[in-house]
C-alpha positions, 0 to 999 in steps of 0.5 A, spaced: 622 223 797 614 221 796 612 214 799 606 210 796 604 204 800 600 199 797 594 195 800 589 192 797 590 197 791 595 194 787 594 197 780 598 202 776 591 205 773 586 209 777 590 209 783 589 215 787 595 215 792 599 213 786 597 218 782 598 225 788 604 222 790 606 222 782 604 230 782 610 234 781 618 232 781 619 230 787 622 223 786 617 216 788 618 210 791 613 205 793 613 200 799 608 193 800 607 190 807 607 183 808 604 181 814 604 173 815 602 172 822 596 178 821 594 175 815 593 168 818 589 172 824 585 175 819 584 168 816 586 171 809 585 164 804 592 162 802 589 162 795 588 169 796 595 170 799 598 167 793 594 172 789 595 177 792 604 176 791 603 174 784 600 181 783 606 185 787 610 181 783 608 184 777 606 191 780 615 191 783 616 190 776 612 194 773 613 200 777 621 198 777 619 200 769 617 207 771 623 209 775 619 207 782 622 202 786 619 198 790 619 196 797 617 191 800 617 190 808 616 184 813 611 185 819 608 179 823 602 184 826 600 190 825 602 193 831 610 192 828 608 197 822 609 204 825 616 202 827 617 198 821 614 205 816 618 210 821 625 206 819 624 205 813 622 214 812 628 216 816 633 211 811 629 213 805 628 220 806 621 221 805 618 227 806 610 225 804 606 218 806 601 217 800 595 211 801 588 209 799 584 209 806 582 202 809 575 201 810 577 195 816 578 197 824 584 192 826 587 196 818 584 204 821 588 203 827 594 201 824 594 207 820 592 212 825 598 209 829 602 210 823 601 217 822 602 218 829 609 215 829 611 218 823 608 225 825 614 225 829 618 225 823 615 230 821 612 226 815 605 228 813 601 222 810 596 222 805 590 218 806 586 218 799 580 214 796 581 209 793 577 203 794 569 206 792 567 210 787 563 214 793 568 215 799 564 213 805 561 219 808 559 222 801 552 218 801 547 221 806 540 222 808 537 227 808 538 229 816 546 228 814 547 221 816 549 215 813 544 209 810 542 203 813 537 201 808 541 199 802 534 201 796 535 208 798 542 208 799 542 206 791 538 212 789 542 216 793 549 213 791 546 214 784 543 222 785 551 223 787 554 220 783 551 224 777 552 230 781 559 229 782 561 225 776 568 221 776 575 221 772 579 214 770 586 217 772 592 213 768 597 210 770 603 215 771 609 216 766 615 214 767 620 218 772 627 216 770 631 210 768 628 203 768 630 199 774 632 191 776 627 188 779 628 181 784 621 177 784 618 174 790 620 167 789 628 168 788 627 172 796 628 167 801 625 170 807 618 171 802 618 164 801 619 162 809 613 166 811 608 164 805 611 157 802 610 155 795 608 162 791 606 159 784 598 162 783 593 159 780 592 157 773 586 159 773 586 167 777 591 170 771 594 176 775 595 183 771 592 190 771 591 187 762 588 180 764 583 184 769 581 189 764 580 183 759 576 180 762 571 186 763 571 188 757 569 180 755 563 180 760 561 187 757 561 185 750 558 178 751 554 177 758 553 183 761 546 186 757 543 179 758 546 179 766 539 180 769 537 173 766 543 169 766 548 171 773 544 165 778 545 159 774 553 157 776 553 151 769 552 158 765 558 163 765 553 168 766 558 173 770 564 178 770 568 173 775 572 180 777 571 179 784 578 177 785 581 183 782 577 187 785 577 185 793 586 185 790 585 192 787 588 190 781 581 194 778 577 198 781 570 199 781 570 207 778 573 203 771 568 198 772 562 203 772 565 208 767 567 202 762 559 200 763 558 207 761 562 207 755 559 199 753 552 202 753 553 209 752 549 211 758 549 209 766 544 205 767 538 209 772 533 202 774 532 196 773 528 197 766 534 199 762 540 194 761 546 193 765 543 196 772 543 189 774 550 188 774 551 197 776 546 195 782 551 189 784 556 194 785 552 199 789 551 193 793 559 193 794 559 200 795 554 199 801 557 194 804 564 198 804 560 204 807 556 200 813 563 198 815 565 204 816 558 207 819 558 200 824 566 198 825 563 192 829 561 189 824 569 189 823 568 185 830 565 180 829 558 183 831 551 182 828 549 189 826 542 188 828 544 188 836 538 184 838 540 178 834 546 177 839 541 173 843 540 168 837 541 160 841 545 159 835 549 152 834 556 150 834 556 143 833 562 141 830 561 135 826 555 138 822 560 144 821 564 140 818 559 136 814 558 142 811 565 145 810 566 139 806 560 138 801 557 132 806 551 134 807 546 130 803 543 136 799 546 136 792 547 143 790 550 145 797 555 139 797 557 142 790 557 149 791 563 147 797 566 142 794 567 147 787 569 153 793 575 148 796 577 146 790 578 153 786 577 158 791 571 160 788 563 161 789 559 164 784 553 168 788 547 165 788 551 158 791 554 162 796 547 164 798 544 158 798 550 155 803 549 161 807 542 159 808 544 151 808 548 153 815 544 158 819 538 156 817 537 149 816 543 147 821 542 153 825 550 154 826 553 160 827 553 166 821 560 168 823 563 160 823 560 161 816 564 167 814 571 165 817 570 159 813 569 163 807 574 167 808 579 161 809 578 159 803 576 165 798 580 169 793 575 174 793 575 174 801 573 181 803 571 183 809 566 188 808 563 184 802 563 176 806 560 180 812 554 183 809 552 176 804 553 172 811 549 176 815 543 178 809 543 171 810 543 169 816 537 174 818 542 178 822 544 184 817 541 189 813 534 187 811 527 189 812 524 182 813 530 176 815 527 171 818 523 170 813 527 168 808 530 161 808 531 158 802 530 151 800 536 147 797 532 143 793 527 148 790 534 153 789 538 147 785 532 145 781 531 152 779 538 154 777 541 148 776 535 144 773 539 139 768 544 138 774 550 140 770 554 145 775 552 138 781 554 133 777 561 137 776 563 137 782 559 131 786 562 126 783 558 121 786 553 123 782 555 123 776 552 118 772 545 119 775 539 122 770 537 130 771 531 127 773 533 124 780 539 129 781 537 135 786 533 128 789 539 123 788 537 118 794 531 114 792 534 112 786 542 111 789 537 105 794 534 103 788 542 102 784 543 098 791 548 105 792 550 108 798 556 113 796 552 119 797 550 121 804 543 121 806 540 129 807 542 131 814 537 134 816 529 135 814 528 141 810 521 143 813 523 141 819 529 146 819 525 152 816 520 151 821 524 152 827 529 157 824 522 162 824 521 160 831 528 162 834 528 169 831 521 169 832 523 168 840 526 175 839 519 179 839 518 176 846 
């Protein structure tokens, strides 16, 4: 017997574990963790977690179509999964462990105790890249390491990747008789550990719901992405992080089905496309550098140097921030559309990004973990690469540099003010000429349901400078 444990991979088609351990006769069986109380640990959004069961659920019954019954098994911590995987081996019979490797250090020492434990069964278990087009490892310098700099880690990832090349693998035939499937929500002790399991109307799950809305976005968005990807009033983007960060698609399909729109892979900026390939490669960075720096999985900045920063934890402005009070129109909608959707169109989450580190000056990490809490899309390697560019803390040439101004950054990519007027509701009547600046109109209208800007943005600049400025002495 051949186990295939699911992690964040949770798709039939492109599924390498899925696909090795389907090879021959042997017959198959697949197996889902679930992990409550490491899942709250890790601060996984309980939209994601709603998500992420939807789409097991239609994974059980799917595979279950196929032949391959799927397990699932309930662990609190990580630390209880060798010993749950080592029993459920011996019941079943199974003889091979297949798995797509995990990039996270707390979900890489999970895996090593995993194959230590079931070593001693002699179960032989098979660890396969499934979350990168590239494996980390396979881009190096010219000396053999791996990048640091994300520019010519592009270059180097796209050199390989036309050296290499890559293969989409089906989803396997079926291996007998199509078998029953529970679904999750008629499974008490699933409902006790996670509450109401109902998905959101608005994140569709499914393998055809991912592949739609690539191919949408192919035909409709992607030639014009470059110009259209940094205004949130605009549906300018493939809003495909979800199925990606859950492995319902993964990026090989993405990358060949741009190929295949355009006729050829995007080489430069010149040529349509590569802005949305490079967006892309940016994930694929980020996911190699997680495992190059496993502090980063630790809540460390990888600049070391930056450890020193005089950061601030003040709780009340933290709070006015995480709840869209901070007086700056485009800052306020941006988190109010996240708390509300579980969602954040990219350009906002720089923008806050840069709102709490260098305007407020509060802590990236206070910023992450918020972010995660709340994201559908919530991925490590990705959440901790955006908050630390932003921060000034990670990989980048010059970071202190960079402070973005709320003002300016609404003005420009939401100049008539829809995305804000959408989301602060207080605002909602004021005229576009006045909404990035909304507060001598409100005083004028004798209104004082807005908040007044919490901090002087200039001043804030300022001093944000100062503090990584302070580190060169």
């Amino acid at each position: 017997m051949k186990l295939v444990w699911f992690r964040n991979d949770l798709r039939l088609a492109d599924n390498p574990a899925l696909r090795h351990a389907c090879a021959g006769d042997e017959p198959v069986a697949a197996l889902f963790i679930i992990s409550p109380t490491q899942w709250r640990q890790h601060k996984m959004a309980p939209v994601r977690q709603r998500f992420m069961l939807a789409q097991v659920d239609v994974l059980g019954r799917e595979l279950a179509a196929l032949g391959i019954p799927l397990h699932l098994l309930r662990v609190e911590t990580f630390a209880e999964a060798p010993a749950a995987l080592s029993d459920l081996c011996r019941e079943l019979g199974v003889t091979q462990l297949y798995a797509n490797q995990a990039i996270e250090i707390d979900e890489q020492r999970r895996d090593h105790a995993v194959s230590a434990a079931l070593a001693e069964q002699a179960v032989s278990c098979h660890w396969l890249n499934g979350c990168c087009v590239l494996p980390p490892g396979r881009v190096l310098t010219g000396s053999g390491e791996m990048f640091k700099v994300f520019t010519p880690f592009s270059r180097a990832w796209l050199k390989a990747l036309d050296e290499e090349g890559f293969v989409i693998h089906r989803a396997p035939a079926p291996r007998g008789e199509s078998l029953p499937w529970q679904p999750l929500a008629e499974r008490a002790w699933v409902d006790e550990a996670l509450g109401e399991l109902t998905a959101d109307s608005r994140w569709p799950v499914g393998e055809v719901e991912a592949l739609r809305r690539l191919n949408i976005f192919l035909e409709q968005a992607v030639l014009d992405y470059g110009e259209t990807r940094d205004f949130p009033a605009i549906a300018g983007t493939s809003v495909l992080s979800p199925y990606l960060a859950a492995g319902i698609i993964s990026p090989r399909q993405c990358v060949a089905a741009l190929q295949q729109r355009l006729g050829y892979r995007p080489q430069s900026k010149a040529q349509p496309g590569f802005v949305w390939l490079n967006e892309l490669i940016w994930r694929e960075f980020y996911r190699h550098l997680l495992v190059l720096i496993p502090t980063l999985s630790m809540n460390l900045p990888f600049k070391p140097e930056t450890a020193a920063l005089p950061w601030s934890w003040d709780p009340d402005a933290f709070a006015a921030w995480c709840e869209g009070r901070t007086g700056y129109p485009i800052v306020d909608a941006a988190m109010r559309c996240l708390n509300t959707t579980g969602w954040m169109h990219n350009r906002l989450r720089m923008i806050v990004a840069s709102f709490l580190t260098k305007d407020l000056h509060i802590h990236w990490r206070l910023g992450e973990d918020y972010f995660m809490s709340r994201l559908i899309d919530g991925d490590l390697a990705a959440n901790n690469g955006g908050w630390q560019w932003a921060a000034g803390t990670g990989a980048d040439a010059a970071p202190y540099f960079r402070v973005f101004n709320p003002t300016t950054q609404g003005q420009r990519f939401d100049p008539q003010g829809e995305f804000i007027r959408t989301w602060v509701t207080e605002l909602a009547d004021i005229p576009a000429a006045y909404v990035h600046q909304p507060h001598d109109w409100l005083r004028l209208k004798g209104r004082q349901d807005y908040p007044a800007p919490m901090v002087d943005h200039a001043v804030a600049r300022v001093r944000a400078i100062e503090m990584f400025r302070s580190l060169e002495k």
